[in-house]
N, C-alpha and C positions, 0 to 999 in steps of 0.2 A: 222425267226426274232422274232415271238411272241416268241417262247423256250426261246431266248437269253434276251429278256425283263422282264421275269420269273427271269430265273439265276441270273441275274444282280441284281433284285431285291432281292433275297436271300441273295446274296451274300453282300449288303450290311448290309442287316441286322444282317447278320453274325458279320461283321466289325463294328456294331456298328454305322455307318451311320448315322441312323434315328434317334440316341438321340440325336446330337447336329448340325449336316451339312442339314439340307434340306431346303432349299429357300422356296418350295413349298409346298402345301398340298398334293396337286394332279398334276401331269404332262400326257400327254396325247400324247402319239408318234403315227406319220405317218398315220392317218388317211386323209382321203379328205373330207377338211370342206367345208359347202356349207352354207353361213351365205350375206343371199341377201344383207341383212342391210348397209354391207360392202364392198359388192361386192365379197366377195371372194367365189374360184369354185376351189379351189388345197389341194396338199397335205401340210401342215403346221399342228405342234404343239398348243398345248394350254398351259398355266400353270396356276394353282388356290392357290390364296392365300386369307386366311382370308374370305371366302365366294365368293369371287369374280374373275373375269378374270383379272389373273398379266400380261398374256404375251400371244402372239400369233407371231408366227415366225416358220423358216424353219427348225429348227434344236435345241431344248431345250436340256437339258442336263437331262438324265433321272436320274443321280446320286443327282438332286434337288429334287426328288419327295418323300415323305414320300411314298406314294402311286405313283404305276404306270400303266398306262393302255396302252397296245398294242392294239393300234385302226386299222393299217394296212390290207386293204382289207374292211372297214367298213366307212359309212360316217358320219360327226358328223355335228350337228347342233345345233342352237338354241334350248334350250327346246320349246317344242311344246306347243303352244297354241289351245284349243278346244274353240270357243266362243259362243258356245252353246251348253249348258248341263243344267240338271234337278238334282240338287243333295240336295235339302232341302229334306232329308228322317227324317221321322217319324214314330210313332205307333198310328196317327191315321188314323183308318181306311177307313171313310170317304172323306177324303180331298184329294186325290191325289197327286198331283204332293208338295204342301204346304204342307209338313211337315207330308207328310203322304207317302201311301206304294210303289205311282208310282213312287216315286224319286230315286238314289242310293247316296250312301257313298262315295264321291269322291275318295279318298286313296286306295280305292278297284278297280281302273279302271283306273289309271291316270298314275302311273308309271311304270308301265309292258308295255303300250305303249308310251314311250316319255313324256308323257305329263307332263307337270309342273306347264301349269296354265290353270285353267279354267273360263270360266266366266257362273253363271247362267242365263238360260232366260228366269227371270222373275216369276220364283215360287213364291216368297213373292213382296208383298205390303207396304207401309210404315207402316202398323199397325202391320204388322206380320214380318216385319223382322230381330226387335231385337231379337226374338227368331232363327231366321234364323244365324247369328251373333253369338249367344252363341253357337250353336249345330254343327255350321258346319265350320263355319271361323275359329273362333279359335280353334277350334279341328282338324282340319287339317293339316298334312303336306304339300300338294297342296295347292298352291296362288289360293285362291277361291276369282273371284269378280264378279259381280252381275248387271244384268238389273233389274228397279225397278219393278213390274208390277203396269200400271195405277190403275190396280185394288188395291181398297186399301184393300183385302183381299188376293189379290193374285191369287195363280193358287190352289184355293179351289175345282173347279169344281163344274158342273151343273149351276145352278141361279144367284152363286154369281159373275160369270165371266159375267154373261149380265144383271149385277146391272149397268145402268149407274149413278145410283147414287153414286155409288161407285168409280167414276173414276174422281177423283177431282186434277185437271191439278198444282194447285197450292200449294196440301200442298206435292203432290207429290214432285215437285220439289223445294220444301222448304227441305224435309226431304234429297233429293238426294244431295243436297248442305253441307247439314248438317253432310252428311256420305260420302261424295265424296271420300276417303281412300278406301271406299269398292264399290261403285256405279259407275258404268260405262256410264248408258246409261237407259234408261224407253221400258219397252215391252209392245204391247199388241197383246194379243194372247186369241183363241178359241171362240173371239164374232162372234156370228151368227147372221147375218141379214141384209137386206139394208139399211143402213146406214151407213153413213160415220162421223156419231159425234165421235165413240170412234177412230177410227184414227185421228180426228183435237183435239180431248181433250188430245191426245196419243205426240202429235205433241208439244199443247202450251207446257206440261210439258216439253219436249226436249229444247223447245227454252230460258224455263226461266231458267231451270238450266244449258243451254249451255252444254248439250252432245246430243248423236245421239241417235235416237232411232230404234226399231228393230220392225218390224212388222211379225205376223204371218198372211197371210192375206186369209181370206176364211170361209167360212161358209153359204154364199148367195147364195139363187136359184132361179134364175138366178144370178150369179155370179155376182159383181162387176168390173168395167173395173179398168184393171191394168193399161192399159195406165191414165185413168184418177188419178190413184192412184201416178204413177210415176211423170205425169205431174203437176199437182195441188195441192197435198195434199204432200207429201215427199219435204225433202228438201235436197241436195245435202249432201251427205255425212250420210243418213239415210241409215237403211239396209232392206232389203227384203227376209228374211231367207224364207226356201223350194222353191230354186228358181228351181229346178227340178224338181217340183212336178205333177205328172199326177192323179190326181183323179178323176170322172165318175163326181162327181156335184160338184158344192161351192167355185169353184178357177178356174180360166182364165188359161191358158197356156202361157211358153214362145216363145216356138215354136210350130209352127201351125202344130199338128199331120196328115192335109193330106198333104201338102208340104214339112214337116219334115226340113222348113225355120223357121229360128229365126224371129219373126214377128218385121217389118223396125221400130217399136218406141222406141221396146227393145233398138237397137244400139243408141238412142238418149237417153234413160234415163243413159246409163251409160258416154255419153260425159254430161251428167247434174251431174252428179258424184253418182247417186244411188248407190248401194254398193249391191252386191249380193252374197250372204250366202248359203251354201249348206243345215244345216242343216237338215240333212239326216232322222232322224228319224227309224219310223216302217214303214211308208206308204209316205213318204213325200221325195220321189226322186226312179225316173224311169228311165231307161237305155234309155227307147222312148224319153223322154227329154234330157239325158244327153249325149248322143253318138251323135244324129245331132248338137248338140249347141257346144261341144267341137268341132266337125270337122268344123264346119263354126267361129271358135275361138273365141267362147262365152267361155272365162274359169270366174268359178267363181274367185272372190277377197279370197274368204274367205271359206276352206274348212274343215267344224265343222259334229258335230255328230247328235246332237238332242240326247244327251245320259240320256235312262231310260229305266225300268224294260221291258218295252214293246220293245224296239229298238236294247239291247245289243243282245240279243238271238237270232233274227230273221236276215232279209239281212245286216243290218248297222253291228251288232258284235263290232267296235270299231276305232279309227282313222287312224290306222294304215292300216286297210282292207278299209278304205272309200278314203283313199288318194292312198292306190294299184289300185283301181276303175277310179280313175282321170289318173293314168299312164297309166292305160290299153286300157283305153278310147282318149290315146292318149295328154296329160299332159305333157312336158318335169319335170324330178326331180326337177329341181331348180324351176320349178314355182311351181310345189305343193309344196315343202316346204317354198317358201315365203309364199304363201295360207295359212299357219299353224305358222307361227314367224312372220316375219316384218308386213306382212299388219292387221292383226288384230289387232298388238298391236299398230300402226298407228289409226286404227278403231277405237276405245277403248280410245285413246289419253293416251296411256303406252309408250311413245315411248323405254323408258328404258329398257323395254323387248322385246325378240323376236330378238336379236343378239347377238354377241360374242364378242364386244367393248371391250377394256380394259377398266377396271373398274364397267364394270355392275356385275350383279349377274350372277354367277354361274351356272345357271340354262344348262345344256347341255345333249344332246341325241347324243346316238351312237346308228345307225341302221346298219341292215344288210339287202342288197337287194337280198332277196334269190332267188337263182334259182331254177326249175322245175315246175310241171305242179298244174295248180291251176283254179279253180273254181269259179266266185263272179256274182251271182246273186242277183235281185233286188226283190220287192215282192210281185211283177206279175208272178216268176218265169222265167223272161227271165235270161238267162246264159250267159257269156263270157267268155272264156280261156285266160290266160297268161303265159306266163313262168318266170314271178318275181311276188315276193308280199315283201314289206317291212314285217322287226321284227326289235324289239327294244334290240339289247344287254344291253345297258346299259342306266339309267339316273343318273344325278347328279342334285341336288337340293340346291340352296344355296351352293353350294362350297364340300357336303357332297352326298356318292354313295348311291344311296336309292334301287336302283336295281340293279343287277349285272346278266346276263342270264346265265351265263355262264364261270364267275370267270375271268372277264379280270384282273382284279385288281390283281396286284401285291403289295405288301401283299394285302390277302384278312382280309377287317376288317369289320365284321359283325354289323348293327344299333344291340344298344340297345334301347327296348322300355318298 
């Protein structure tokens, strides 16, 4: 079938076709879409016009399509959402993750697997983000948007992340109002200590600009209790990213590593509506935590990266091997990839993304669920075997193929950049 979607497609262009008869930009045959948003779990067509989803149905006419893709045997989705990444990259040296060398270049990582949008968490501050804005938003092909950090310097590293003086609730979320196109939600991440102000300062700012905020929560030794954290301080519909996270000090667990039971408060912060985030990381998600809590069906909401210089290289490597991790661990498909479209951009209050609507954007993944033998360890070095891992053949972006793996695209029409 794929040969004959090739031919077809030659052959029109032979006949001249494509200069005056095509309805569509792009048409997309016989794939199995999996788009939670909508409910839909079958084989059906796509068709894209003018950036957008013209048509979804059982049978398109592939002689509409300027372009044609043989999706057959492959599954399409949503473009993928990652909702947490570090991609404010810079040359300075100092600063880490703000505009310096921990970050990466979003376009370098984002459409080789799925991805179409990403949200940062948290690198810049209100004072530093208009440079964030210039360097990275608008130079981007990736829909880049952004948690603010409380910090009003951001994710600078060292001191300035445990300036509480820096963490000023209200011009925060004056600024977050101000830029709401780009601003999703307020982080705070890497304070160390006991204390509980920069999470209630972390917090006002959420409540005056009315979005969610994301908590990276840990640094205390003796740890802070998460139930108090869940209970008291969060407010329904806040998120608790590395929520598999097992580290030796400075973070509570979700499941009790000698019972290898999800601890009973857990299952009450998430009827409170907490929102729990993988956020994977270098070191910030463990097989120990995530293999008991998947089988006792703790599945996260929302399954992201933590994607940076330290993260890509080592056990995380990228969305696509983090969400193979959730299948292997026992995940049905459709709920990791709602985990990766509808619920984040539910999260995030995007509802526009993260489906295959008619009339949204364009944004779509075609993966392939490859089969044979594969490897995915966490970095403790504990290992798991599967015999699938997702890859991404292709994305489209805005209505336009920005990746192709593999030449589905009939004609193949190479980006100019």
């Amino acid at each position: 079938m794929k040969k004959y979607y090739l031919l077809l497609a030659i052959s029109c262009l032979t006949m001249g076709y494509y200069t005056h008869a095509q309805t569509y930009s792009i048409v997309i045959k016989g794939g199995h879409l999996i788009d939670p948003g909508n409910s839909i779990n079958e084989v059906m067509d796509i068709a894209v016009r003018d950036g957008r989803i013209a048509m979804v149905a059982k049978n398109i006419d592939a002689k509409q399509g300027i372009q044609v893709v043989s999706a057959e045997g492959f599954y399409v989705t949503p473009g993928l959402i990652d909702m947490h990444v570090h991609v404010f990259y810079g040359s300075n040296l100092d600063q880490q993750y703000m505009n310096g060398p921990s970050s990466v270049v979003p376009d370098g990582f984002t459409f080789r697997n799925g991805v179409t949008t990403v949200v940062d968490a948290g690198c810049a501050g209100w004072r530093t983000f208009p440079a964030f804005k210039r360097q990275i938003i608008e130079q981007s092909q990736t829909r880049v948007l952004a948690f603010l950090n409380i910090v009003g310097e951001g994710m600078r590293g060292g001191p300035f992340e445990q300036n509480l003086k820096d963490m000023d609730p209200k011009t925060t979320a004056e600024f977050a109002i101000k830029n709401k196109g780009d601003i999703v939600g307020i982080k705070l991440a890497h304070f160390s200590g006991p204390d509980w102000k920069p999470t209630d300062l972390t917090v006002e700012a959420g409540k005056l600009a009315n979005v969610p905020i994301m908590i990276d929560f840990g640094g205390s030794d003796p740890p802070l209790s998460i139930e108090e954290l869940f209970m008291k301080h969060l407010r329904p519909g806040d998120i608790f990213t590395h929520c598999y996270a097992q580290l030796a000090s400075g973070r509570e667990f979700i499941v009790d590593p000698r019972s290898s039971m999800v601890k009973p408060f857990v299952w009450e912060a998430i009827k409170r509506g907490i929102i729990f985030d993988v956020g994977y990381g270098g070191i910030s998600f463990a097989f120990s935590q995530g293999v008991p809590a998947i089988k006792s069906g703790l599945y996260p909401h929302v399954i992201s990266t933590d994607l940076h210089i330290g993260s890509m290289n080592a056990a995380m490597k990228d969305l696509l091997t983090t969400m193979s991790k959730f299948l292997a661990m026992g995940m049905d498909l459709q709920s990791v990839i709602k985990a990766c479209t509808m619920t984040p951009a539910r999260i995030i209050m995007r509802e526009e993304l993260g489906n295959l609507s008619v009339g949204s954007a364009a944004d779509i993944t075609i993966l392939n669920l490859r089969k044979g033998k594969f490897g995915l360890f966490d970095y403790t070095g504990y290992k798991i075997e599967t015999d699938r891992k997702l890859e991404c053949e292709m994305t489209i972006r805005g209505g336009r193929i920005v990746y192709d793996l593999n030449g589905l695209a009939a004609p193949i029409i190479v980006p100019k950049r």
